[in-house]
C-alpha positions in Angstrom: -0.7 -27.1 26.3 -1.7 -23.6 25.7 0.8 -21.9 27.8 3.9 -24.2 26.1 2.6 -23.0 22.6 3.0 -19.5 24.2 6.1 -19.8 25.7 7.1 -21.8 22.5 6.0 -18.7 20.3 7.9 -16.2 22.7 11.4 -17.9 22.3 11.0 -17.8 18.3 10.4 -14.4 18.7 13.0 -13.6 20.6 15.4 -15.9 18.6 14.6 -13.8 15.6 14.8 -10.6 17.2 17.7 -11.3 18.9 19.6 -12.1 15.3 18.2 -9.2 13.6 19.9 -7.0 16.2 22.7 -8.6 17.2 24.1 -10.2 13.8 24.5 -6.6 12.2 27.6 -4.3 12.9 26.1 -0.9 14.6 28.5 0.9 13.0 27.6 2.8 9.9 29.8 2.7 7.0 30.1 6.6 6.0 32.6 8.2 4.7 36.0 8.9 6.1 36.6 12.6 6.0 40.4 13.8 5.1 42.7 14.7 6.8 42.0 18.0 8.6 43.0 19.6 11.3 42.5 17.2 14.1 39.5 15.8 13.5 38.9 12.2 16.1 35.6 9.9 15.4 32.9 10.7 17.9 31.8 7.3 17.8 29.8 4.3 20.2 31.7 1.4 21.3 30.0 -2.2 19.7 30.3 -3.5 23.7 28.6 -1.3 25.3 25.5 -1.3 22.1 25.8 -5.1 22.9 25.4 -4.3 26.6 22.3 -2.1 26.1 21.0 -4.6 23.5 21.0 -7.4 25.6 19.5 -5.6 28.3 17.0 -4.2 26.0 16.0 -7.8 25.0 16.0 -8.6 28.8 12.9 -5.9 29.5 11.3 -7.1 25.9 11.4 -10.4 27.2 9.9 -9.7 30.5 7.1 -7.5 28.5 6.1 -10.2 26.8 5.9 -12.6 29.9 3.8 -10.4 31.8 1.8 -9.6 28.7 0.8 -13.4 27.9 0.2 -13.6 31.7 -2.4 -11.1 31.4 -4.1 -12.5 28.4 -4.2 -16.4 30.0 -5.6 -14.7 33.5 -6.9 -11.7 32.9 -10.0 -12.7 32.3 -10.0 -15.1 35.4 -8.6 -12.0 38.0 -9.4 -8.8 36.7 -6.7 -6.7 38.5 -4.0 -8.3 36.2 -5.6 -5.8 33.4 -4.0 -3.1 35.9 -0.1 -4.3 34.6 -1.3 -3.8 30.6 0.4 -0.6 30.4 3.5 -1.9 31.6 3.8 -4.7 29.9 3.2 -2.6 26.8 6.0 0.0 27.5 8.8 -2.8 27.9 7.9 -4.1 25.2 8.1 -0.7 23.6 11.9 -0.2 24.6 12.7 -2.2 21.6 11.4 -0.1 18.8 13.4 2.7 21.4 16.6 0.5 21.1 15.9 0.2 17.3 15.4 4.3 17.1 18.8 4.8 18.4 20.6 2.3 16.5 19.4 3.7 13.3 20.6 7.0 14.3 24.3 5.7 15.5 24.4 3.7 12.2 23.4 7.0 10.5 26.4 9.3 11.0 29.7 9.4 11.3 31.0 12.8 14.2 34.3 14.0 13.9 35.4 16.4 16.2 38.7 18.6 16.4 39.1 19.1 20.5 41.4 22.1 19.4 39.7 24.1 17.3 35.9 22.7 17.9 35.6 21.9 14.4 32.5 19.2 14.0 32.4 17.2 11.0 29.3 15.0 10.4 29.1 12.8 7.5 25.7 10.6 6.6 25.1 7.6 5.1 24.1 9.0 2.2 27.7 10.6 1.7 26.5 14.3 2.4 28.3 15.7 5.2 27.6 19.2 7.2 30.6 21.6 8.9 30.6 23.3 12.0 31.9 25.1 15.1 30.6 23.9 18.6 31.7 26.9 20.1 30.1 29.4 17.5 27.5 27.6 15.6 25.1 26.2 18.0 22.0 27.8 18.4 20.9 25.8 20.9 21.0 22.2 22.5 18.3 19.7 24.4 18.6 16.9 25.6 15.7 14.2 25.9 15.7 11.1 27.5 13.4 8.5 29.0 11.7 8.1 32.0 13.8 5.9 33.7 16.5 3.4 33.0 15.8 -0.3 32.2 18.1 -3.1 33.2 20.7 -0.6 33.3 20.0 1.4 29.6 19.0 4.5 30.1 17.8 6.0 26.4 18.2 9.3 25.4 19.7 11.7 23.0 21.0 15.4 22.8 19.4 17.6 19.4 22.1 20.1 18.7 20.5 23.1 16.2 23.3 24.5 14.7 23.6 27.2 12.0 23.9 24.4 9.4 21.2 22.1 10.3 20.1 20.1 12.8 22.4 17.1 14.8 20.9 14.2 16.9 23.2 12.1 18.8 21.9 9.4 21.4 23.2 8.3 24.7 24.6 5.4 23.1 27.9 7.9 21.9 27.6 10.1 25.0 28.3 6.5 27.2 31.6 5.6 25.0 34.5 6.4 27.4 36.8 7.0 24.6 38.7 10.3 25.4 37.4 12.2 22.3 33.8 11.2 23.5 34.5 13.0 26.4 36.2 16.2 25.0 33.2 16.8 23.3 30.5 16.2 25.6 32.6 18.3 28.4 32.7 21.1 25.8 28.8 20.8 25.4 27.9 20.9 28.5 30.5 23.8 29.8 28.9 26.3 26.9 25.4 26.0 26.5 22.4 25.7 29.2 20.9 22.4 27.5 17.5 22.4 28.1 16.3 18.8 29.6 12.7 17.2 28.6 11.5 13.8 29.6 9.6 11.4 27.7 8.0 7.8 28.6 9.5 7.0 24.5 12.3 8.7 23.3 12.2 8.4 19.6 14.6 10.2 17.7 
């Protein structure tokens, strides 16, 4: 009786996690810039956010499972207390998965491929100007440990001359042309310094 309540509590958790992530557009309504130049969006793709938030639920779920597995036997075999940790960090990929939604939904990265113009509006409406061959100061990239179910989380910090520029794997990973422009232009100019973390918040 005690395990079905569990497994009972589980799936409404997971049923109301799975709407708060999945019944919202990931897209975040900024402003459009005018036209200039040749400024593209720099932008995710809602399949492949989808993809990684599924597979994001997918480890959750699986956290969770071995965490109630621990708590019904732990106590009965004493090595179980041994997989805590890792029951803990799946579960942790979701507030990662919720980190880097937040910062897709956050800004809106235009990019001009022939002059290397960068446009960034926020949320807010307030919007910073720059050139990514010129104005970078410096560039590092962070990501996590390892991949889960396929998502690997990370993110590139840009510090430019105008402020700082965050922008998560979750834009790097859109095949879109212009996504790739600018990523190949990134990479080609600066030596981006790599650090590893078991949670990559932003």
């Amino acid at each position: 009786m005690r395990i079905l309540l569990i497994v009972v509590l589980l799936a409404v958790l997971l049923y109301y996690l799975s709407r708060r992530f999945f019944m919202k557009s990931p897209v975040a309504a900024v402003a459009r810039p005018m036209q200039q130049h040749n400024l593209q969006r720099v932008d995710s793709d809602t399949r492949l956010i989808g993809r990684a938030g599924k597979n994001t639920m997918l480890t959750v779920g699986i956290g969770f499972v071995l965490f109630f597995v621990i708590l019904l036997l732990g106590f009965k075999i004493k090595i179980l207390w041994i997989a805590l940790p890792l029951s803990l960090y799946l579960i942790g990929q979701l507030f990662v998965y919720s980190n880097h939604l937040k910062a897709i939904r956050k800004y809106g990265i235009y990019y001009d491929p022939l002059l290397a113009d960068v446009l960034v509006y926020n949320n807010a409406g307030e919007s910073i100007q720059f050139n990514l061959l010129r104005d970078i100061q410096g560039v590092t990239e962070v990501k996590s440990v390892q991949a889960n179910k396929g998502t690997l989380f990370g993110y590139y910090k840009l510090r430019t001359t105008k402020g700082e520029l965050v922008i998560p794997y979750l834009i790097e990973q859109h095949n879109a042309p212009i996504n790739r422009q600018f990523f190949e232009a990134l990479n080609q100019h600066y030596r981006i310094e790599v650090e590893t973390r078991l949670f990559p918040i932003i």
